[in-house]
MIKE-452883 format. One record per residue (C-alpha): residue number from 1; residue in three letters; x, z, y. Coordinates in nm, 4 decimals, always signed. Each point is the difference from the previous one (the first is absolute). Example, Ala and Ser with C-alpha at 12.3 -4.5 7.8 and 13.67 -1.06 7.14 Angstrom:
# MIKE-452883
+-----+------+----------+----------+----------+
!  nr ! rest !     east !       up !    north !
+-----+------+----------+----------+----------+
!   1 !  ala !  +1.2300 !  +0.7800 !  -0.4500 !
!   2 !  ser !  +0.1370 !  -0.0660 !  +0.3440 !
+-----+------+----------+----------+----------+
# end
This chain:
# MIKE-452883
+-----+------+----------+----------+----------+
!  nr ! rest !     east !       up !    north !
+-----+------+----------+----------+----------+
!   1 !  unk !  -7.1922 !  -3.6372 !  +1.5906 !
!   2 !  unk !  -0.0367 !  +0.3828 !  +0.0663 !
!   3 !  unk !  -0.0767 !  -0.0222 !  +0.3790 !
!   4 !  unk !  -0.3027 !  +0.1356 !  +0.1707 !
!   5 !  unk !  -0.1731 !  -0.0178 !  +0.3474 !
!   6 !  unk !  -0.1051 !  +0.3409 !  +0.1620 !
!   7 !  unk !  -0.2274 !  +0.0597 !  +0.3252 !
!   8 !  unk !  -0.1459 !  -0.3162 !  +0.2085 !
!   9 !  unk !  +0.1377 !  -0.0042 !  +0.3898 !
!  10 !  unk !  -0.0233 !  -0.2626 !  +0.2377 !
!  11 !  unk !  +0.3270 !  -0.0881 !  +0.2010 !
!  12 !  unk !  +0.0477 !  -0.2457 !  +0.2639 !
!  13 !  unk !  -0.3005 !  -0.1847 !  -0.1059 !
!  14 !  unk !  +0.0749 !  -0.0094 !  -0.3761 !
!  15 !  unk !  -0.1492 !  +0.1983 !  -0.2501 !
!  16 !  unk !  +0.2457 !  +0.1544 !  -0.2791 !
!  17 !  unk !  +0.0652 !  +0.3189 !  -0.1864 !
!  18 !  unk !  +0.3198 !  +0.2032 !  -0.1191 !
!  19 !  unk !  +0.2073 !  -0.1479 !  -0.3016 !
!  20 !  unk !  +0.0367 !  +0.2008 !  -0.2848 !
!  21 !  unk !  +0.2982 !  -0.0004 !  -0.2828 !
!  22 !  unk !  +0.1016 !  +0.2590 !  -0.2564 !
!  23 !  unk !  +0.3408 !  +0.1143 !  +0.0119 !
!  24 !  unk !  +0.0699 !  +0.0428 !  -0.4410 !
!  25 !  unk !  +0.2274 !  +0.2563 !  -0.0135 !
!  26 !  unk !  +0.2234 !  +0.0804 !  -0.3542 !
!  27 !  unk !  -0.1285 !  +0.3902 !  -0.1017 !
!  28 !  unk !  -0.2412 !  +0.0412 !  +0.2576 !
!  29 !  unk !  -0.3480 !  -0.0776 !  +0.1285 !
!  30 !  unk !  -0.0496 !  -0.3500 !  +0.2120 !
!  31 !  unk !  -0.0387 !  +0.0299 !  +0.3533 !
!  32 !  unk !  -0.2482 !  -0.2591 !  +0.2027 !
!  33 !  unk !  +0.1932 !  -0.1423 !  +0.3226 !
!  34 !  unk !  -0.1607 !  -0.0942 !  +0.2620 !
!  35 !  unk !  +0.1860 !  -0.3290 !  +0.1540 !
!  36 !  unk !  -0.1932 !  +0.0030 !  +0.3246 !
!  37 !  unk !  -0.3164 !  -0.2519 !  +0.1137 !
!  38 !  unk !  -0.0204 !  -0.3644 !  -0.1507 !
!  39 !  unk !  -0.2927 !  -0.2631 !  +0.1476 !
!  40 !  unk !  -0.2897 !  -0.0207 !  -0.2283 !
!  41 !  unk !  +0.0669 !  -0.2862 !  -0.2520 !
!  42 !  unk !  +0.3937 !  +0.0877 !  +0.0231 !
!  43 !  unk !  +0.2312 !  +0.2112 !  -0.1370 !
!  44 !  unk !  +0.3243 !  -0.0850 !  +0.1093 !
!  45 !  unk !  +0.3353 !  +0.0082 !  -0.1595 !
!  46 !  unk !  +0.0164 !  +0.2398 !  -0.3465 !
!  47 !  unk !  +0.3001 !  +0.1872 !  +0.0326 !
!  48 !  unk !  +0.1900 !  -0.0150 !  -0.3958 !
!  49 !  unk !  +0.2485 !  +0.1899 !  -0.1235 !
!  50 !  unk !  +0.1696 !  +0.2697 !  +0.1207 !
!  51 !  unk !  -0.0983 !  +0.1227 !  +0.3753 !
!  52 !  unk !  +0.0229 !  +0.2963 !  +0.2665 !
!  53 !  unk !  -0.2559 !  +0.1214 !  +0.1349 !
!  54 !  unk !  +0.0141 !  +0.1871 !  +0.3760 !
!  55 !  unk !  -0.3380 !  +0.1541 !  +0.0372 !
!  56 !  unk !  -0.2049 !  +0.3305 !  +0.0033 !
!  57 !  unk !  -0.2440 !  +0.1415 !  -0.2945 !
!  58 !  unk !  -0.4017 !  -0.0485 !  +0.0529 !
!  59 !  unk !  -0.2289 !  +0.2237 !  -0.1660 !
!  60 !  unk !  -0.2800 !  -0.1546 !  -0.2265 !
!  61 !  unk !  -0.3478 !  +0.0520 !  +0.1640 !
!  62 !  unk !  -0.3228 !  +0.0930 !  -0.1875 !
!  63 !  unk !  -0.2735 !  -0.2233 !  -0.0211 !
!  64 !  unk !  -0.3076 !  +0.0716 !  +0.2408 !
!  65 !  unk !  -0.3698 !  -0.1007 !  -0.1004 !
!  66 !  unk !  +0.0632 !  -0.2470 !  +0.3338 !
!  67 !  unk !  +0.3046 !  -0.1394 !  -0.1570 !
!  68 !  unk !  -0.0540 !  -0.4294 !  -0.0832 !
!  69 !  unk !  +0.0267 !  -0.0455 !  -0.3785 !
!  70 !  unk !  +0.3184 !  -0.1128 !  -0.1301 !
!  71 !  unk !  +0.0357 !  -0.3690 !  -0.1386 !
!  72 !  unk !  +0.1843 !  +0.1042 !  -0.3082 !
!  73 !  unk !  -0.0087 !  -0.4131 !  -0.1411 !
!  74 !  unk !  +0.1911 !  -0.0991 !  +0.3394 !
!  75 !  unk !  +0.1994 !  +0.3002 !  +0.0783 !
!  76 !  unk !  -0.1312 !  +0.0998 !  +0.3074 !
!  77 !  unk !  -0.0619 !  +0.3936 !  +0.0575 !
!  78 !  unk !  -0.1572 !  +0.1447 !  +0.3217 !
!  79 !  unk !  +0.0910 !  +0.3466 !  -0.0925 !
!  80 !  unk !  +0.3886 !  +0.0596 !  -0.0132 !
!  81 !  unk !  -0.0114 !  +0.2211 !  -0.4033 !
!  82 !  unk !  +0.2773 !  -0.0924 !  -0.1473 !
!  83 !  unk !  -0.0706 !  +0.1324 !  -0.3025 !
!  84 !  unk !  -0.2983 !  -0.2163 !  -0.0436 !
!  85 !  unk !  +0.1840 !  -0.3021 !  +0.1532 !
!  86 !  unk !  +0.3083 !  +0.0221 !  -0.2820 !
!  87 !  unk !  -0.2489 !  +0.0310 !  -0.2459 !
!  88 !  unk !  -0.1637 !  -0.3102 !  +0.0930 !
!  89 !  unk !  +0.3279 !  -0.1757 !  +0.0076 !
!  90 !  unk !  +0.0525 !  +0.0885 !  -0.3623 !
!  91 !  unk !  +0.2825 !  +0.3229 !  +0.0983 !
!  92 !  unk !  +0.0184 !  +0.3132 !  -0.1610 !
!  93 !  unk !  -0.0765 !  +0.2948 !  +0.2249 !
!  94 !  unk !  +0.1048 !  -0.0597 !  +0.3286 !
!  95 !  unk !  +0.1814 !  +0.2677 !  +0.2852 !
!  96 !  unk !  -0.3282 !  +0.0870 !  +0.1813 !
!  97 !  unk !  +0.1756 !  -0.1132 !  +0.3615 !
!  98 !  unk !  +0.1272 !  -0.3399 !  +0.1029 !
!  99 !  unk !  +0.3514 !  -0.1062 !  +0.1580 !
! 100 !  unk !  -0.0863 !  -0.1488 !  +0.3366 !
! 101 !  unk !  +0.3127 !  -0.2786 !  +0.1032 !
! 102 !  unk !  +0.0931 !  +0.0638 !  +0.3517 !
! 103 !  unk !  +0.1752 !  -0.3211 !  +0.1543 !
! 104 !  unk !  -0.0236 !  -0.2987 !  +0.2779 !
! 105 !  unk !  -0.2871 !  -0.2589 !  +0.0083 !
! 106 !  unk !  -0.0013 !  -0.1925 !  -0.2719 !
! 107 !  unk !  -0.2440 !  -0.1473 !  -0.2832 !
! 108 !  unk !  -0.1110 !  +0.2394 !  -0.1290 !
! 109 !  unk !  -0.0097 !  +0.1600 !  +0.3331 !
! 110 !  unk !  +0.1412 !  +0.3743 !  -0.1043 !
! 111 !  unk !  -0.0451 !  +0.3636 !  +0.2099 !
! 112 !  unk !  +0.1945 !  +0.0406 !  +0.2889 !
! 113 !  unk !  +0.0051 !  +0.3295 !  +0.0241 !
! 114 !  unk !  -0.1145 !  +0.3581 !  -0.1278 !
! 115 !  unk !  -0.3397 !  +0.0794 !  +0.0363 !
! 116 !  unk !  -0.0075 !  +0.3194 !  +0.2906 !
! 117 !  unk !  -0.2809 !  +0.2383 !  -0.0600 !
! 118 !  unk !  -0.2442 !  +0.0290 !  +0.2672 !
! 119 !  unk !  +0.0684 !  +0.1844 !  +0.3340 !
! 120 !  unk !  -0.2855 !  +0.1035 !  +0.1369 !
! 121 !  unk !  +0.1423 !  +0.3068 !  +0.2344 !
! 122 !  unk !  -0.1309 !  -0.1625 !  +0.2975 !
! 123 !  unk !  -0.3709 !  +0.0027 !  -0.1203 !
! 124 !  unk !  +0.0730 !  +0.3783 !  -0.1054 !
! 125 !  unk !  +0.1169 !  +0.0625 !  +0.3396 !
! 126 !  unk !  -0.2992 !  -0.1552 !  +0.1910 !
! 127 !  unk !  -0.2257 !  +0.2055 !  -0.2192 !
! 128 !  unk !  +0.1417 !  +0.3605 !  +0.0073 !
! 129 !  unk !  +0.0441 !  -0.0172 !  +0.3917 !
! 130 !  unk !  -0.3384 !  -0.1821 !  +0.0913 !
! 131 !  unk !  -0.1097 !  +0.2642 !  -0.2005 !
! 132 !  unk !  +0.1715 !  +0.2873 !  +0.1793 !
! 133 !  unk !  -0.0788 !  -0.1785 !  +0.3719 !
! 134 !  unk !  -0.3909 !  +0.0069 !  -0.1277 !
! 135 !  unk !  +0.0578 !  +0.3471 !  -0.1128 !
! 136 !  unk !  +0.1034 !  +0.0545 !  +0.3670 !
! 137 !  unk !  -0.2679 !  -0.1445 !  +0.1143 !
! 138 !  unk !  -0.2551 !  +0.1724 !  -0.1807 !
! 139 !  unk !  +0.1369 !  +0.3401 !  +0.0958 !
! 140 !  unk !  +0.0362 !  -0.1167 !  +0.3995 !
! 141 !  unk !  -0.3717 !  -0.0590 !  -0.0350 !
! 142 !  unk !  -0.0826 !  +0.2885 !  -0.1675 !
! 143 !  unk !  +0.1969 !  +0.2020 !  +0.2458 !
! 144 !  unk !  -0.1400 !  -0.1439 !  +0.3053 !
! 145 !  unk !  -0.3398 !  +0.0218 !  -0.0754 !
! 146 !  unk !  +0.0359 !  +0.3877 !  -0.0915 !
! 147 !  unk !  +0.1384 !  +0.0501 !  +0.3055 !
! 148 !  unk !  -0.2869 !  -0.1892 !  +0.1799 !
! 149 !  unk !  -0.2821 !  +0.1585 !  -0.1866 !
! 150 !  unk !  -0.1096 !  +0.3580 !  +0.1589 !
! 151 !  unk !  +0.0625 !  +0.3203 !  -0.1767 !
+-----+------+----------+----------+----------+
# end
């Protein structure tokens, strides 16, 4: 009854979004747990009792002026706040970062693997030396039209 739907993807032809439960724990805050993606219309099997979790943490995001708004009445958020979502799912103050389940295919269809940050070396390296070859360039030009030019 405390599940919620985050984000709206398409995959393989089927639109769905990420599966949402709070992990209640005794002396401490909830924590949201993201199951991984269910169809639209589904949202697979409810895990009860007690369960381990393999996963990595997700920080919350903050909610742009471009974000959709959140259908509070159906439980559907398009920006990932968990503090906003547990509040809507009657929880106390909730951790402001999510457990992300890490696992095989499935429904719901979890994470396979850590998020990398981006590499982008190889546009870095393109840049800095097109930048020294025009460099080059310039000064060849400079060069051989000072020594062309009379004194």
């Amino acid at each position: 009854s405390r599940a919620a739907l985050v984000g709206l993807e398409p995959r393989q032809g089927r639109l769905g979004a990420r599966l949402l439960l709070p992990l209640i724990r005794d002396g401490a805050p909830p924590v949201l747990v993201d199951l991984g993606w269910v169809p639209q219309g589904a949202r697979g099997p409810i895990p009860e009792g007690r369960v381990a979790i393999l996963g990595f943490v997700h920080p919350g995001e903050a909610r742009s002026w471009l974000a959709a708004t959140d259908d509070v009445a159906n439980r559907h958020f398009y920006t990932f706040d968990p503090p906003a979502i547990a509040a809507a799912l009657g929880l106390p103050e909730a951790e402001p970062f999510a457990l992300v389940r890490l696992g095989p295919p499935g429904t719901p269809d979890p994470a396979r693997g850590i998020p990398r940050p981006p590499n982008n070396h190889l546009g870095y390296v393109i840049t800095w030396w097109g930048l020294a070859a025009s460099l080059l360039l310039v000064l060849g030009a400079f060069l051989i039209r000072r020594l062309r030019s009379p004194p």
